[in-house]
C-alpha positions as a printed Julia matrix, in Angstrom:
382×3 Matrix{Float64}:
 -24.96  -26.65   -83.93
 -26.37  -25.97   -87.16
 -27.9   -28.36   -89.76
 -26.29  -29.2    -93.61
 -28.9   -29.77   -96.36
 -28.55  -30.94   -99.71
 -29.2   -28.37  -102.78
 -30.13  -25.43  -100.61
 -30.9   -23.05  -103.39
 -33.18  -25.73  -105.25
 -34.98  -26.39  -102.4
 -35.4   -22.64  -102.0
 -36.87  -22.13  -105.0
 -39.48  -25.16  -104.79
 -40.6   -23.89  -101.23
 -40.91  -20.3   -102.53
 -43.15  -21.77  -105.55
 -45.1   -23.82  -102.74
 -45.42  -20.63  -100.94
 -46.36  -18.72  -103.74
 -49.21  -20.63  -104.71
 -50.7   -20.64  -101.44
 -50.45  -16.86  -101.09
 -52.47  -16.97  -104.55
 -54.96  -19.88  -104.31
 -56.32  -17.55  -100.64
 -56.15  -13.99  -102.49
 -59.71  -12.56  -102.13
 -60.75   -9.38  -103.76
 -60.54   -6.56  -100.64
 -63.88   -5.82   -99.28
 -64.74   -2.7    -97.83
 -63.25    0.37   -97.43
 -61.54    1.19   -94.15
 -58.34    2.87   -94.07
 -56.78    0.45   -92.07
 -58.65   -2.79   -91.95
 -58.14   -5.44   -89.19
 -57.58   -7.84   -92.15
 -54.54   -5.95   -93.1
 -53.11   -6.01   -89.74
 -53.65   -9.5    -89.06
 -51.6    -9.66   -92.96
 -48.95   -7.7    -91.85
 -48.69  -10.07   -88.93
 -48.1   -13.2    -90.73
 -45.85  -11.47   -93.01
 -43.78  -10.6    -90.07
 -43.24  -14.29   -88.16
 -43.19  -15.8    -91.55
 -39.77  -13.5    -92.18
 -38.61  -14.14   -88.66
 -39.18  -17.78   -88.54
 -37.35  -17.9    -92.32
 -34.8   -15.75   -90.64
 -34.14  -17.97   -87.54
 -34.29  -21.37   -90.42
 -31.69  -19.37   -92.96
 -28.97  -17.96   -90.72
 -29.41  -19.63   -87.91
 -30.96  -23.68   -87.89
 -29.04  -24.15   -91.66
 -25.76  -24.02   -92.54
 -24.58  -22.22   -95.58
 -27.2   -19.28   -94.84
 -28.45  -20.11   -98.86
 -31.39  -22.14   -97.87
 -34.2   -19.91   -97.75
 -32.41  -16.95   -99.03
 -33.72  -13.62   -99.72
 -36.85  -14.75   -98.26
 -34.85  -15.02   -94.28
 -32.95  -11.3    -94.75
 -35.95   -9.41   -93.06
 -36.09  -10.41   -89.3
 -36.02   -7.17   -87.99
 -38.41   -6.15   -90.38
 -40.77   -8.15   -89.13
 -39.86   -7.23   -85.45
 -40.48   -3.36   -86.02
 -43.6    -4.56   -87.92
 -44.49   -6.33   -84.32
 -43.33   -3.19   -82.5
 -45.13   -1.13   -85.07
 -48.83   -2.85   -84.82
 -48.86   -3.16   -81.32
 -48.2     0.86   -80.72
 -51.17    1.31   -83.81
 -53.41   -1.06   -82.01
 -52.86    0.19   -78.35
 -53.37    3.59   -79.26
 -55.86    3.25   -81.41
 -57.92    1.04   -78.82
 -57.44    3.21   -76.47
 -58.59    6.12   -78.51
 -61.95    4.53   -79.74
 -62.51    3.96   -75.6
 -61.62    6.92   -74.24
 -59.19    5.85   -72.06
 -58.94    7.96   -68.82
 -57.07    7.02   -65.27
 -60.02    5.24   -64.17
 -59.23    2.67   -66.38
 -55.66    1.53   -65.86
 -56.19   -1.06   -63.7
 -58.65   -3.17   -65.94
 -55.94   -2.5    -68.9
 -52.93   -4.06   -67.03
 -55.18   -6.79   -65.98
 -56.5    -7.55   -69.1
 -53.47   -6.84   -71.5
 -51.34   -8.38   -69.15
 -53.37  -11.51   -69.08
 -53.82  -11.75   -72.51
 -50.06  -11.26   -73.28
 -48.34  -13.76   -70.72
 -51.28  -16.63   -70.36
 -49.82  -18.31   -73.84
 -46.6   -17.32   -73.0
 -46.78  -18.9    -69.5
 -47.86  -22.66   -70.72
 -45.36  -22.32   -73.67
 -42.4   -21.55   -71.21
 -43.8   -24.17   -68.31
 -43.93  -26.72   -71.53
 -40.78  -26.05   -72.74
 -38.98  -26.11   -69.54
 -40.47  -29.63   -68.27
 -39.54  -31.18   -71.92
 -36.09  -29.79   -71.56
 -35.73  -31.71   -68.23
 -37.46  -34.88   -68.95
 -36.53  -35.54   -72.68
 -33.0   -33.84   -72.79
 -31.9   -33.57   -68.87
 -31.78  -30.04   -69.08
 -31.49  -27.83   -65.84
 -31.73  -24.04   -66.37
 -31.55  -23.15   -62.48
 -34.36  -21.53   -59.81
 -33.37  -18.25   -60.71
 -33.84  -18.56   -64.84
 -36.71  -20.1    -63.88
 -38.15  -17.68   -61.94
 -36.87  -14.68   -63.82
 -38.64  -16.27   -67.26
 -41.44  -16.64   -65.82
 -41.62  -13.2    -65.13
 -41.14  -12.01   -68.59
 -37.52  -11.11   -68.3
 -34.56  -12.25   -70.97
 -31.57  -10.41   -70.44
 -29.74  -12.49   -73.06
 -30.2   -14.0    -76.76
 -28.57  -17.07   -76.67
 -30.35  -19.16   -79.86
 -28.78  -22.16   -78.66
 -28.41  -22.05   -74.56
 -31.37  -20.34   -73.75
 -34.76  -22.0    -73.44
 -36.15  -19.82   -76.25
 -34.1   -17.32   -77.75
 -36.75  -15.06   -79.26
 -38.09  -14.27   -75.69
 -35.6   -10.98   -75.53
 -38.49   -9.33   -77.6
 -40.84  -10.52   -75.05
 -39.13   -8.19   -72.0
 -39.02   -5.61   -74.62
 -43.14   -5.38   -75.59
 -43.69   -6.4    -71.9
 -41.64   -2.99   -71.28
 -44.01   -0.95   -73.69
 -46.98   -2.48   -72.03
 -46.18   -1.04   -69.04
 -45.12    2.1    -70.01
 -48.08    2.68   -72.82
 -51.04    3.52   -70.17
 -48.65    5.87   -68.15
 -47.92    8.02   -70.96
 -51.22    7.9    -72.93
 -52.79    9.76   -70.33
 -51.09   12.95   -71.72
 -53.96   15.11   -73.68
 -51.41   15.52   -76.48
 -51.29   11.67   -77.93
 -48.13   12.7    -79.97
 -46.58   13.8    -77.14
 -47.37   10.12   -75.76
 -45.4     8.85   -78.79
 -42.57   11.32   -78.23
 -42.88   10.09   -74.47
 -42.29    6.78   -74.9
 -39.05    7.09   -77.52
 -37.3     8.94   -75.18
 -37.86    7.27   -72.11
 -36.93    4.46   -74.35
 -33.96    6.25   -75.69
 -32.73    7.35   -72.83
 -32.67    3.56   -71.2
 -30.0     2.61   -73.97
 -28.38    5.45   -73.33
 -28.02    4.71   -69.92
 -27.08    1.26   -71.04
 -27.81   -0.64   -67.94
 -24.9    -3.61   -67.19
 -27.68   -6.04   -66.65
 -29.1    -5.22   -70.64
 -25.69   -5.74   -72.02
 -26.38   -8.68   -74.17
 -29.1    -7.75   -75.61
 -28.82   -3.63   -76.0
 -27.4    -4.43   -79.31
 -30.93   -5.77   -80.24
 -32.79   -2.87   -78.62
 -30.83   -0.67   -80.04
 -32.11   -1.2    -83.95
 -36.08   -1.9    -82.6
 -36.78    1.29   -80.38
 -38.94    3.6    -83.25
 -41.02    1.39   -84.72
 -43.58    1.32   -81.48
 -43.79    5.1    -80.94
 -44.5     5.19   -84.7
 -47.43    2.85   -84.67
 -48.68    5.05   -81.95
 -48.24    8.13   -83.74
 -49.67    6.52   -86.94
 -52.75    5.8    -84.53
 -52.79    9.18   -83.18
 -53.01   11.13   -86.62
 -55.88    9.28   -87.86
 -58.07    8.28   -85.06
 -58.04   12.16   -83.52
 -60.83   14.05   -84.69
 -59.68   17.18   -87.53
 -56.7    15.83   -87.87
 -53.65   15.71   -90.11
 -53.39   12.4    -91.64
 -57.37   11.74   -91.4
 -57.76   15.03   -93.68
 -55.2    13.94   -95.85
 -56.83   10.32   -97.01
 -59.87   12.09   -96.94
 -58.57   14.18   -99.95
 -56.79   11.71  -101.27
 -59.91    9.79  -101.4
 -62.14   12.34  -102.84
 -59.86   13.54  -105.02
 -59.78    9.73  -106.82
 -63.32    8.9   -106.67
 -64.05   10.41  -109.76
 -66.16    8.21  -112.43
 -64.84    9.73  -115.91
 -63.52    6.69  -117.88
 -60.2     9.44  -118.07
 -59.87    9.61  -114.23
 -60.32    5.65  -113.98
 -57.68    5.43  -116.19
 -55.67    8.11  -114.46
 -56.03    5.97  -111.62
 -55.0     2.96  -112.6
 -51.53    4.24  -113.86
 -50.87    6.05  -110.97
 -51.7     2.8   -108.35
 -49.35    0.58  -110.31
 -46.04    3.1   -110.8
 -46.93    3.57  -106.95
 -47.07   -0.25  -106.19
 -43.94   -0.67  -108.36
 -42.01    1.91  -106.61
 -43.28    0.6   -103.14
 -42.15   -2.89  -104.12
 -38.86   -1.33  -105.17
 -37.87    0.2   -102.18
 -38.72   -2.88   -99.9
 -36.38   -5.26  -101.93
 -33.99   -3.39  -102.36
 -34.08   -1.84   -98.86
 -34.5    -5.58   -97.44
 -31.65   -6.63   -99.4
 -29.47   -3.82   -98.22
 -30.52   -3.44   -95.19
 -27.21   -2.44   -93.23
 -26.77   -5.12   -90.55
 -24.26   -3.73   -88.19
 -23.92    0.0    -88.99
 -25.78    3.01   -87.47
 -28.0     3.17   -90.19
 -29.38   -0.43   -89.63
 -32.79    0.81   -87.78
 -33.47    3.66   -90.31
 -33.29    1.35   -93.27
 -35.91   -0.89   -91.59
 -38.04    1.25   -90.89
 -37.86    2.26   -94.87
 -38.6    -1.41   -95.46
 -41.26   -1.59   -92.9
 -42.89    1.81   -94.18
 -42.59    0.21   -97.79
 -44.6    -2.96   -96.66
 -47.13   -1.09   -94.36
 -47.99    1.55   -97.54
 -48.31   -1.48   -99.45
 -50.82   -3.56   -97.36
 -52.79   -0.03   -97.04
 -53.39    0.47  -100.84
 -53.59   -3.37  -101.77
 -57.16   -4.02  -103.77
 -56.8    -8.07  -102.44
 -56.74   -9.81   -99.16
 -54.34  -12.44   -98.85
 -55.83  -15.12   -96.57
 -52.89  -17.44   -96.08
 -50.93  -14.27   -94.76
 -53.96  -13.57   -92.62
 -54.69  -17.04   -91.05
 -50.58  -16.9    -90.15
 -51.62  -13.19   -88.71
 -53.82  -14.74   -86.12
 -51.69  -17.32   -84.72
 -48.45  -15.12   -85.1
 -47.97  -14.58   -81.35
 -47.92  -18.38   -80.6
 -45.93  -19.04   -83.58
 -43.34  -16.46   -82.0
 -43.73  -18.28   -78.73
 -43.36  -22.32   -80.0
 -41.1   -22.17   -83.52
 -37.44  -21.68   -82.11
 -37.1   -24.24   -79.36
 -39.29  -26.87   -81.56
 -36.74  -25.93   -84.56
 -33.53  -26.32   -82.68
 -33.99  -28.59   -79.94
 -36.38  -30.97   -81.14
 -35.68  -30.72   -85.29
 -37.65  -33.56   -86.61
 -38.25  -33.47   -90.83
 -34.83  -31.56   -91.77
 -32.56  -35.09   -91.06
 -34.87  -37.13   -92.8
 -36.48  -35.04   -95.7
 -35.83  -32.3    -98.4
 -35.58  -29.04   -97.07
 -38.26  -27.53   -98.66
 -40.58  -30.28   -97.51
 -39.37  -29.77   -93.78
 -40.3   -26.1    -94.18
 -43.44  -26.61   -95.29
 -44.52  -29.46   -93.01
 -42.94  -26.95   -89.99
 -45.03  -24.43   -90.99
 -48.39  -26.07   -90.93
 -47.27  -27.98   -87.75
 -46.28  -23.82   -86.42
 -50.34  -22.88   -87.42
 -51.68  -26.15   -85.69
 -49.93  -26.0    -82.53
 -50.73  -22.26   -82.7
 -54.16  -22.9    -82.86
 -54.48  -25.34   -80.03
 -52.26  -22.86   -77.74
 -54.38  -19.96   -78.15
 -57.68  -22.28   -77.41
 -56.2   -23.74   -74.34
 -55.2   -19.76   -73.32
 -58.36  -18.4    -74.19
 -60.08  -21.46   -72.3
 -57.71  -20.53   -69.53
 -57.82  -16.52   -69.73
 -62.46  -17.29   -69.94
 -61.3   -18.77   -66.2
 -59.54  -16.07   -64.9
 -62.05  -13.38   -66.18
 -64.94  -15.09   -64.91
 -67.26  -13.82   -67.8
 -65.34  -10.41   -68.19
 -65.27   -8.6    -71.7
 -61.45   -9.1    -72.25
 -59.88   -5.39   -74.03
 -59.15   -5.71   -77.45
């Protein structure tokens, strides 16, 4: 059952200001100059649940799908961003440590850990709320099959957390990702992993029938982050030689060249910006070309956040708490709605949001309290 609001479009425009201004009062001149900063990732991050959780608000929580609009059209952008930085951050990770053989066991262990502890005491919370507070029984095997990281379906509104159909699917690259990497060739690890991937939907398995559709549009973008990683983390390598000229090629100190410069950035930023509206707008829900366009989108975005001369620190403090945002938002939104009955709209998104980041913030403690436990004074892998 969805939710009717008064003066969607207003209210969409008076969140978007509100959102707007707290995008610009954290900008921060970018420090540094790594080619991929973890500042950018964490960015990218909070871009990504931010247009998920407008997504799952827009289309699915309010009726009319004009609340929030265009700000709720790029959910799977911001999943293939997900996908994306996890196959960057594995790979390159793994790169930096030399992974070998020897050291598969301490990354399941570890990974693992780190990847189902919050999701564990989200799911056991959930699950004893639904009981107590709205007599909900999901059955021993749901139960049991949750808890072990498996959603065969997307129901928004019969599950116990919709969203969870991407966890099976990052729990299945988790797995996979050590297995692969082990190959010499780290390209060939990418190329690995797409086709094993590939060749699971085309196999199309009865039991992944409800949610192969969503598969389907989300199985690039993690072999691309890895091959992304790949390119510039190997030594004498293609992309690393390529910023490197790139680089050298702009760091001249002529007041001409500066002003060469400048031109250049902003046509490029322009055209960037361009191609992510319009490819966001246009995005081809539906048809076979509805995963390439994303990934145009996500490319768009990713280019963006790489040439960017400004941190934004709103996106980034939503970057660190993105997981257990993902994790908390849809059950709290649907089952337990609380400010859109009895407030504007735009005021209900805004007080969700900072309620998202504080319950966010007090699930990671209790997991990393919890995870401190369970690795007894271990390093945890990055």
């Amino acid at each position: 059952m969805t939710i009717s609001i008064n003066n969607p479009v207003e209210s969409t425009y008076i969140f978007a200001a509100i959102l707007l201004v707290a995008i610009i009062v954290w900008t921060r001149r970018r420090r540094g100059g790594d080619f991929f900063p973890p500042e950018a990732t964490q960015e990218l991050k909070g871009l990504a649940i931010l247009a998920i959780v407008f997504s799952h608000i827009g289309y699915f929580l309010i009726s009319g799908q004009k609340f929030l609009f265009p700000l709720s059209v790029m959910a799977g952008v911001g999943v293939n961003l997900f996908l994306f930085l996890s196959g960057y951050g594995l790979t390159a990770s793994s790169i930096k440590s030399k992974f070998t053989w020897k050291k598969i066991g301490q990354f399941y262990r570890c990974r693992w850990l780190k990847l189902f502890m919050p999701f564990w005491l989200t799911l056991a919370v959930f699950f004893l709320l639904d009981y107590f507070l709205l007599d909900l029984n999901y059955g021993l095997s749901y139960l049991v099959q949750s808890f072990l990281g498996f959603f065969p379906r997307a129901d928004l509104y019969n599950d116990v957390n919709s969203p969870l159909w991407y966890f099976s699917l990052i729990l299945f690259y988790y797995l996979l990702f050590p297995l692969v990497f082990l190959l010499r060739n780290h390209r060939l690890s990418a190329l690995a992993v797409y086709l094993i991937t590939y060749l699971i939907i085309w196999l199309n398995p009865g039991y992944l029938s409800q949610v192969m559709h969503l598969y389907k549009v989300h199985i690039l973008a993690f072999p691309l982050g890895m091959l992304f990683a790949s390119l510039y983390y190997e030594p004498n390598n293609f992309l690393n030689q390529v910023v490197f000229r790139i680089r050298s090629l702009v760091s001249g100190s002529s007041s001409g060249v500066k002003y060469f410069k400048k031109i250049f950035y902003w046509i490029f930023v322009i055209i960037l910006l361009a191609i992510a509206v319009y490819t966001a707008d246009y995005s081809n829900i539906g048809s076979y070309k509805e995963e390439f366009t994303s990934i145009i989108t996500m490319s768009a975005l990713i280019i963006l956040f790489l040439i960017k001369k400004i941190n934004f620190g709103f996106l980034y403090i939503v970057g660190v708490y993105s997981y257990e945002i993902y994790l908390l938002h849809w059950p709290i939104l649907y089952r337990y709605e609380m400010f859109y009955g009895s407030m504007p709209a735009w005021l209900a998104t805004a007080l969700y949001l900072l309620l998202f980041l504080i319950l966010g913030l007090a699930l990671k403690k209790v997991s990393e309290v919890v995870l401190k436990f369970f690795n007894r004074g271990e390093k945890i892998v990055n």
